[in-house]
C-alpha positions in Angstrom: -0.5 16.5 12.5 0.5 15.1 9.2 -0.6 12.3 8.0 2.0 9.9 7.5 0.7 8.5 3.7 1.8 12.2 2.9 4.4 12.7 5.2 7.9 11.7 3.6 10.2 10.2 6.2 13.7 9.7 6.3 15.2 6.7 5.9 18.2 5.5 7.4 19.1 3.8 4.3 18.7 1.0 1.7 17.5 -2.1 3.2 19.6 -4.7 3.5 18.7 -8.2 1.8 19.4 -11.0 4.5 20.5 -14.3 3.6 17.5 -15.6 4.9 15.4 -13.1 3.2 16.8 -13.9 -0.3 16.5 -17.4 0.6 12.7 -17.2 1.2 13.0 -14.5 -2.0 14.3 -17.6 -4.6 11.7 -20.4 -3.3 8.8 -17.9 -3.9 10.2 -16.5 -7.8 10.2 -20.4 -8.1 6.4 -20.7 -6.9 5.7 -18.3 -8.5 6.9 -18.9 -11.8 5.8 -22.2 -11.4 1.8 -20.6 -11.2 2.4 -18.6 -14.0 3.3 -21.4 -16.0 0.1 -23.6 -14.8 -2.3 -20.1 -15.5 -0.2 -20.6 -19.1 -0.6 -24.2 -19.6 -4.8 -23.5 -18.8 -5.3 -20.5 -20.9 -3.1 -20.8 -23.9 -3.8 -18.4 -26.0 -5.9 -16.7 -24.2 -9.5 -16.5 -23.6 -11.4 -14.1 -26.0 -15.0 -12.6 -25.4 -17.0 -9.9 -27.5 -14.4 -7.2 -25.9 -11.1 -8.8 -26.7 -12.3 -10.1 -30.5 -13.6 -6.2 -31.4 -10.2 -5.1 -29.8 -8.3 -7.6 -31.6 -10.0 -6.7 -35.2 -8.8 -3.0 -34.5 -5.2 -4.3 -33.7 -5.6 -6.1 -36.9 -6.9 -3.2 -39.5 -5.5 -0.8 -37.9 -9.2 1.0 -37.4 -9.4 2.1 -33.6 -13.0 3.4 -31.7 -12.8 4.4 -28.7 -15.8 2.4 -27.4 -13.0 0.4 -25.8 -10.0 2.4 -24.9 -7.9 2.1 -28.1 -4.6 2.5 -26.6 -5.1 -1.5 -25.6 -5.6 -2.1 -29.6 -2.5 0.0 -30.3 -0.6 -1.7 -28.3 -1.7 -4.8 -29.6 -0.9 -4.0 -33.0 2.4 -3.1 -32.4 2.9 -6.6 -30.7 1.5 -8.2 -33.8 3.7 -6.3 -36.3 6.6 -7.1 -33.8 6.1 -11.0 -33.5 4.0 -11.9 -36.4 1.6 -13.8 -33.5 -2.1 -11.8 -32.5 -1.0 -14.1 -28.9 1.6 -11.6 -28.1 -0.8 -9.9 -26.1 -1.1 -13.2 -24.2 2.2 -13.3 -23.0 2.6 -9.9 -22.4 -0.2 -10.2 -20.0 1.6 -13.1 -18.3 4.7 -11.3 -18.3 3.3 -8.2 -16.4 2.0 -10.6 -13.9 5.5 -12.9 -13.5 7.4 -9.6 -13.1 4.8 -8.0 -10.8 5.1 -10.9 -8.9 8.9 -11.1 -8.6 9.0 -7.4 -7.3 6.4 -8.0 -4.5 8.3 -11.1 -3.5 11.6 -9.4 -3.3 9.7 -5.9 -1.2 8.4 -8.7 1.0 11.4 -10.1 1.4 13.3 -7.4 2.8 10.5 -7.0 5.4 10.1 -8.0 8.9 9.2 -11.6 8.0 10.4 -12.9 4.6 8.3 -16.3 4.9 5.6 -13.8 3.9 6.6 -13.7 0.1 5.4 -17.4 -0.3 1.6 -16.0 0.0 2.2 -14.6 -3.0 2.2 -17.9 -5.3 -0.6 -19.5 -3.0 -2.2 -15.7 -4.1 -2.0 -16.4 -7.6 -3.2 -20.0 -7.8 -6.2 -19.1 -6.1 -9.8 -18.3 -7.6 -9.0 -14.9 -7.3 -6.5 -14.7 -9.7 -7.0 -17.8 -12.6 -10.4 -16.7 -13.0 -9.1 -13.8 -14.8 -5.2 -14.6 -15.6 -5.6 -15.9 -19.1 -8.4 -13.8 -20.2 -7.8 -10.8 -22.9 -9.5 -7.7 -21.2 -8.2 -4.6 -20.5 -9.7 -5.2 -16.7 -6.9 -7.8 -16.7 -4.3 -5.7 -18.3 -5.1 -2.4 -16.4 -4.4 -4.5 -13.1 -1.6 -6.6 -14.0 -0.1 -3.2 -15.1 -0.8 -1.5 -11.4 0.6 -4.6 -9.6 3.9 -4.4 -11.4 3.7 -0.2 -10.8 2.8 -0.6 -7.2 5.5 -3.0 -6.6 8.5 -1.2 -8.3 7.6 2.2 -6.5 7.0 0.5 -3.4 10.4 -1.3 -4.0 12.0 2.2 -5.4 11.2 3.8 -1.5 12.4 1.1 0.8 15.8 0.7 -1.3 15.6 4.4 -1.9 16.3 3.9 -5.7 15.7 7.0 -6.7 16.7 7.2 -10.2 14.8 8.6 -12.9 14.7 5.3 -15.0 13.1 3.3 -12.3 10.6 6.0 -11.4 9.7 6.7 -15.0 9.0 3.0 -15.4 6.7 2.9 -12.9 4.6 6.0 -14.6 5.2 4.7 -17.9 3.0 1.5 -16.5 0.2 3.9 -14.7 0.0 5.5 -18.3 -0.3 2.1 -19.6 -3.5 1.4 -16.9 -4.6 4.4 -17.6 -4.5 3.6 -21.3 -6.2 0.6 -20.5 -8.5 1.7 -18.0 -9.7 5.2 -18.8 -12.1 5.5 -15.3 -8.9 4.6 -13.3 -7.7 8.0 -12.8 -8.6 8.2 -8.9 -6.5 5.0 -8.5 -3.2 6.1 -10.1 -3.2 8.6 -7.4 -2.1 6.9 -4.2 0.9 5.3 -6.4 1.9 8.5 -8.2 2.4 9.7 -4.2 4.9 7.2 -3.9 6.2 8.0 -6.7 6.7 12.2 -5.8 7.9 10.6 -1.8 10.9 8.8 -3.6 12.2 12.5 -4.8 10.6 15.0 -2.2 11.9 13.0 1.5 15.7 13.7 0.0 15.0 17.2 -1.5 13.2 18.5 1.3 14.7 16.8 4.3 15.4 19.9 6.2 12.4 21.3 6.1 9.0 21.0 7.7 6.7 18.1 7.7 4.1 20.5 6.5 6.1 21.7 3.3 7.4 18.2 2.7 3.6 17.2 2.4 2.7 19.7 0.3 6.0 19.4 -1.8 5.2 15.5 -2.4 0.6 16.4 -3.0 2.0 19.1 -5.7 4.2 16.9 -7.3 2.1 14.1 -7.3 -1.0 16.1 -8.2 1.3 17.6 -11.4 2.5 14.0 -12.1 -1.3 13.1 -12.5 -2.0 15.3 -14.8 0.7 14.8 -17.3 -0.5 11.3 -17.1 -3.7 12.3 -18.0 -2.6 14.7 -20.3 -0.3 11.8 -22.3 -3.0 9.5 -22.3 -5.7 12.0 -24.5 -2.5 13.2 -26.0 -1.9 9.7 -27.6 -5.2 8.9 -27.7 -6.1 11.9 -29.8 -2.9 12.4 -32.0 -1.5 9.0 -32.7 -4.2 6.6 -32.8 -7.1 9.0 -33.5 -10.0 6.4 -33.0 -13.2 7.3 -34.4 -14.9 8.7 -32.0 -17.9 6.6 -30.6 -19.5 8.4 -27.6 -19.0 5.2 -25.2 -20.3 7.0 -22.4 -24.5 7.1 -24.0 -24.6 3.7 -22.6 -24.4 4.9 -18.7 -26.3 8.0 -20.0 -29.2 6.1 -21.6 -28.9 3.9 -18.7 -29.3 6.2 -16.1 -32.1 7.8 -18.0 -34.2 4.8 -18.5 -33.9 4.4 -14.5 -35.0 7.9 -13.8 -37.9 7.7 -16.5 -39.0 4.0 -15.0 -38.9 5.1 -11.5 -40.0 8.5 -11.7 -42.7 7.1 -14.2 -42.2 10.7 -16.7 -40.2 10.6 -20.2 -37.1 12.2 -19.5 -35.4 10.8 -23.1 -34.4 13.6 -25.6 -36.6 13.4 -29.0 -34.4 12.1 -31.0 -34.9 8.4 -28.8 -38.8 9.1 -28.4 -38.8 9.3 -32.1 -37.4 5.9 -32.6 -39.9 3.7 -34.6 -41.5 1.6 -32.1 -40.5 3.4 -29.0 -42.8 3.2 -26.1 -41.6 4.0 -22.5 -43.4 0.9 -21.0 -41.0 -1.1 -23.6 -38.2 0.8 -21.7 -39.7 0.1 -18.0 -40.0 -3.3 -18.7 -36.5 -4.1 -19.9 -34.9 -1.7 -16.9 -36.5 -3.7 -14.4 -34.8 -6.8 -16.1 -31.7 -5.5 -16.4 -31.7 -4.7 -12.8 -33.0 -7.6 -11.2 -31.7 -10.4 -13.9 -29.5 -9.4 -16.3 -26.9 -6.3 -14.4 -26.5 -4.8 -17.5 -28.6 -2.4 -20.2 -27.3 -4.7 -22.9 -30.9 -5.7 -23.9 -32.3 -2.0 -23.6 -29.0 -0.3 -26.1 -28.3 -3.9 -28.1 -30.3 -6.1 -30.4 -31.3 -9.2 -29.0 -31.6 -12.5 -30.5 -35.3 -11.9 -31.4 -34.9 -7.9 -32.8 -32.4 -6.4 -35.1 -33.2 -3.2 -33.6 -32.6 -1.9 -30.1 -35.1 -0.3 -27.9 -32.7 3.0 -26.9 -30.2 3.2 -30.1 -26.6 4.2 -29.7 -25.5 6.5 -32.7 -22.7 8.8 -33.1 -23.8 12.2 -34.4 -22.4 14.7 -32.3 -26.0 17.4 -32.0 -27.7 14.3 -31.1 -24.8 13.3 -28.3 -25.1 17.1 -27.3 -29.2 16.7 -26.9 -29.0 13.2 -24.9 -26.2 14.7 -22.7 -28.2 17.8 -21.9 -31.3 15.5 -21.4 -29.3 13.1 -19.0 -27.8 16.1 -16.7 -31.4 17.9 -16.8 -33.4 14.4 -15.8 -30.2 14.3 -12.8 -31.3 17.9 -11.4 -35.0 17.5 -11.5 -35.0 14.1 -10.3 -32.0 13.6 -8.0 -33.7 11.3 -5.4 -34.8 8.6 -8.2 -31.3 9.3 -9.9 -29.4 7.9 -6.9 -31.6 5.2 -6.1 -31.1 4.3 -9.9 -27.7 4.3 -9.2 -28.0 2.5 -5.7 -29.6 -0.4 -7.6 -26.9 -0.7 -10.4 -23.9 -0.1 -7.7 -25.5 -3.0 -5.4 -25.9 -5.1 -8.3 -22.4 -5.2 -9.2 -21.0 -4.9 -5.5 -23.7 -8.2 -4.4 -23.1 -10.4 -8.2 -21.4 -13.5 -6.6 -21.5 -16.1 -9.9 -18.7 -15.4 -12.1 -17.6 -19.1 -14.0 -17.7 -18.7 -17.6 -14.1 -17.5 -18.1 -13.0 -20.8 -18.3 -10.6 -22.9 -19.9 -11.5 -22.1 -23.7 -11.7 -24.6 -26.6 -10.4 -23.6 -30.2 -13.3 -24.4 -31.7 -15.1 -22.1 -29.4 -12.8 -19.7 -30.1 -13.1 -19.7 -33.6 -16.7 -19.4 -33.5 -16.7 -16.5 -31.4 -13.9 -14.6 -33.6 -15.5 -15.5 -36.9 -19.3 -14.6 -35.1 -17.6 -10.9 -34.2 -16.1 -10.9 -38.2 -12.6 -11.0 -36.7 -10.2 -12.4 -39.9 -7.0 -12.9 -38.6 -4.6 -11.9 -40.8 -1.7 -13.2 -39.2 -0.5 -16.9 -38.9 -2.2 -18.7 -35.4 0.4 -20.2 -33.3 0.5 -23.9 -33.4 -1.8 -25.6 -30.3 0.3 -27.0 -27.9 -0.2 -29.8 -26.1 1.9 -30.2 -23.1 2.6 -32.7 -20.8 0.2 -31.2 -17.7 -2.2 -29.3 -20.0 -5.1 -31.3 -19.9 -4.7 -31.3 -16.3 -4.1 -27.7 -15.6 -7.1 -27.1 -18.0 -9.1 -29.3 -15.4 -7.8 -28.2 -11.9 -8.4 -24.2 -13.1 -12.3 -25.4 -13.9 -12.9 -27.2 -10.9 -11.3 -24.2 -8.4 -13.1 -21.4 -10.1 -16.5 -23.8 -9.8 -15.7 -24.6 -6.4 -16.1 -21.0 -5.1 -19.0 -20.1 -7.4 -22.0 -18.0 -5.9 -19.4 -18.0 -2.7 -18.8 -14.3 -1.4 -14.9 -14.6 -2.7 -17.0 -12.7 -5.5 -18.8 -10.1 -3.7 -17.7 -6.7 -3.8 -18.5 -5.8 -0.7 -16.5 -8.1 1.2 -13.6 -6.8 -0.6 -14.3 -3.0 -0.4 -14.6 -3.9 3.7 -11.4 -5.6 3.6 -9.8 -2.7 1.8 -11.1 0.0 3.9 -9.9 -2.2 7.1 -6.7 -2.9 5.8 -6.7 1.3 5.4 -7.4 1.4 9.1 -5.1 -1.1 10.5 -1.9 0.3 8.3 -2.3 3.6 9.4 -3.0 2.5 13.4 -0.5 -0.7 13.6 2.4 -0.1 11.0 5.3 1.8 11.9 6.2 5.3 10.1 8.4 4.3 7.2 8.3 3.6 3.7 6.4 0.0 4.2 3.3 1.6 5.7 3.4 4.2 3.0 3.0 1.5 0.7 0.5 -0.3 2.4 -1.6 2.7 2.8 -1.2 3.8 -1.6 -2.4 0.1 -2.2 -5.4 0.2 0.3 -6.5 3.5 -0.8 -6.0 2.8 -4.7 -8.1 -0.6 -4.7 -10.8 1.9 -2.6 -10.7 5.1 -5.2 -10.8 2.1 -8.3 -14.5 0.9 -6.5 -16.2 3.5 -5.3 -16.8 5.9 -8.4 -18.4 2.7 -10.2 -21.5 4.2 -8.3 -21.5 6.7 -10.4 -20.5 5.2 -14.2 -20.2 1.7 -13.5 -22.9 0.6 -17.2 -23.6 -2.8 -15.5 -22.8 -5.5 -13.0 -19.8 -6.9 -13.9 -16.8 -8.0 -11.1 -14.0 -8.2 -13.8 -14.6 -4.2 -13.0 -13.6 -5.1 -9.4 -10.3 -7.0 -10.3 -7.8 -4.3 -9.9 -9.6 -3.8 -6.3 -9.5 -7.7 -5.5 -5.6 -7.5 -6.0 -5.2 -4.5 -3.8 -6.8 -6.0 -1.1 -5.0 -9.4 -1.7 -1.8 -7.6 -1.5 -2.7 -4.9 1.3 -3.0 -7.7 3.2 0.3 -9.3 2.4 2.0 -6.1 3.7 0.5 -6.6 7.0 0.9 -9.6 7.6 4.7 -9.2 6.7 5.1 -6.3 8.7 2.5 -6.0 12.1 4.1 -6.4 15.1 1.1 -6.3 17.9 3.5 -6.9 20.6 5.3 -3.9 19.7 2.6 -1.9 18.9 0.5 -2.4 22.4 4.0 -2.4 24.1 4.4 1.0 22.8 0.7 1.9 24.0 1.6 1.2 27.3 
């Protein structure tokens, strides 16, 4: 038996939009403009941390590394040669989230109850959402991205708008996450299989469920990898970033867990050589990171009282080839410590429940931070506004996101459960058909974007889990729009 994520069905056609569904439609693109508008009045321009400010100096020079993924910088600079305005990036983000918005509410819409679509506004008022909306991170613009994707291939399948355009639009957004995003690969998957169902259920109609499964896993398989393939393309041949081995961090990480708990030296020469290097130094600050800080920050970056790190980053390519060699060999002789290493790091960032200082930011606080990263903007700051309802907005966002601190609406785990239930319950209670497909990509992509964080995640950070957070949010939109339990236990019996 096929399962039904991968088995294309037929449809019987578009689905109709019912007066009462395009009434409950309008109040909720009002609603939810109306939130995008209060996450603008609260944020304006933006909210900028160490990330954002070294991203915006690249967009700025026009000197990309690829410590961050520089396709966000690229894109950034284009914006500001564009508008004139470094806040373009701003907008942009609250554009991907109005229009992501709009699309859900319409595919909710056509569903079994329309009333549904006005969770999504309640959605994006809450904590959830405005602790994140306004700030500049590539976490924020890798989700915003997949919500939009999600929504116009989910949309593209239930009114069978199967047109190249508004297929390609949806990839050219995954490539855009994926830009953004580089460890997201495993969650573009589920919606690249919607993508392949919107050509294969047509094409291959007449044939077997079997071949129509495998028509739509090749296609979408193929489609992965040319989004893959376009990403290091770009990457490699437009922007060409200097290339600074971003992924030492986990590896010097992970071998600072393995020497600490295995209590032997597993660090290539190169780091044992380092003036003032002493493995208790190392011990000390791993248990620190994992029991106070959830990141190596203090083992890999100066501190406030030391101009020189404990475990230096650099970014000669023998020495990358001598820590790499030294991280994989550590792995194989010590895989027992390795994963408890990794156990501690993954529960760290699955259990971290206080997340509060994205906040409303003030321009003087701004400025500071810019100017402390050497960020000289060389374009003309837009005037500050000041609104009727700004102050306010400012106010009600700091008061909702301290109202839920240390509460388990930031825990990982309750949302990985929720997704991996939300899995379960589309593919017992929803109906074969285009709307549990959907259900079943978005489940499954908020799972694949969690779960390999055991392996790479370099600390304890839930801006990593946001993408996830929507999934499950939105999973469970879908089902409560579309379960029937009557139907489905009258069926059983």
């Amino acid at each position: 038996m096929t399962p039904d994520f991968i088995n294309p069905q037929v449809l019987t056609g578009p689905t109709p939009f019912s007066p009462r569904g395009r009434g409950y439609f309008q109040w909720s693109a009002l609603l939810i403009l109306s939130t995008v508008f209060v996450h603008f009045l609260a944020f304006f321009p933006g909210i900028y941390t160490y990330d954002s400010a070294d991203q915006l100096a690249q967009a700025l020079t026009g000197q990309y590394y690829d410590w961050h993924p520089p396709l966000m910088a690229y894109l950034w600079s284009g914006m500001i040669q564009v508008t004139g305005h470094h806040e373009s990036i701003f907008f942009f983000q609250l554009g991907l989230l109005t229009a992501g918005g709009l699309c859900w509410a319409k595919l909710i819409a056509l569903g079994r109850r329309p009333a549904t679509t006005l969770l999504i506004p309640l959605a994006f008022i809450s904590p959830v959402f405005t602790n994140f909306a306004g700030t500049i991170w590539k976490d924020v613009e890798f989700a915003f991205a997949m919500l939009l994707a999600a929504g116009l291939a989910g949309l593209g399948t239930i009114e069978q708008k199967y047109s190249l355009a508004w297929t390609g639009l949806s990839i050219a957004l995954l490539i855009c996450s994926l830009g953004f995003r580089t460890n997201g690969g495993f969650a573009l998957l589920p919606i690249l299989v919607l993508c392949g169902h919107q050509f294969t259920h047509k094409r291959y109609a007449a044939h077997s469920s079997l071949q129509q499964s495998a028509a739509t896993c090749t296609l979408s398989t193929l489609m992965l990898t040319l989004v893959i393939g376009f990403v290091f393309a770009i990457s490699k041949f437009v922007i060409k970033p200097v290339n600074s081995y971003p992924f030492q961090y986990v590896e010097l990480f992970d071998l600072a867990g393995i020497s600490t708990l295995s209590k032997h030296d597993y660090f290539p020469d190169h780091i044992k050589q380092t003036p003032g290097y002493r493995l208790q130094d190392v011990a000390k600050e791993y248990e620190r990171s994992t029991r106070q800080l959830g990141n190596a920050d203090n083992l890999i970056f100066p501190n406030d009282n030391t101009s020189v790190s404990i475990l230096p980053l650099n970014r000669d390519a023998m020495l990358q080839h001598q820590l790499h060699a030294a991280w994989l060999g550590a792995i194989l002789k010590e895989p027992r410590h390795y994963i408890e290493h990794r156990l501690k790091i993954f529960q760290y960032l699955m259990n971290k429940r206080h997340y509060t200082y994205e906040l409303p930011q003030d321009p003087v606080d701004r400025a500071k931070l810019l100017q402390k990263r050497q960020v000289h903007l060389s374009t003309p700051a837009l005037q500050p506004l000041d609104l009727i309802g700004m102050s306010h907005a400012k106010a009600w966002v700091a008061r909702s996101m301290k109202s839920v601190d240390g509460s388990a609406i930031f825990s990982g785990w309750l949302w990985l459960c929720l997704l991996l239930l939300e899995l379960v319950a589309s593919l017992i209670l929803l109906e074969a058909g285009p709307v549990k497909h959907l259900a079943l990509a978005v489940a499954s992509s908020g799972i694949l974007y969690t779960l390999p964080y055991f392996l790479v995640a370099p600390a304890a950070d839930f801006r990593y889990l946001f993408w996830s957070t929507i999934a499950g949010t939105f999973a469970g939109i879908i089902l409560i729009a579309e379960i029937d339990l009557g139907q489905y236990f009258s069926r059983k019996l």
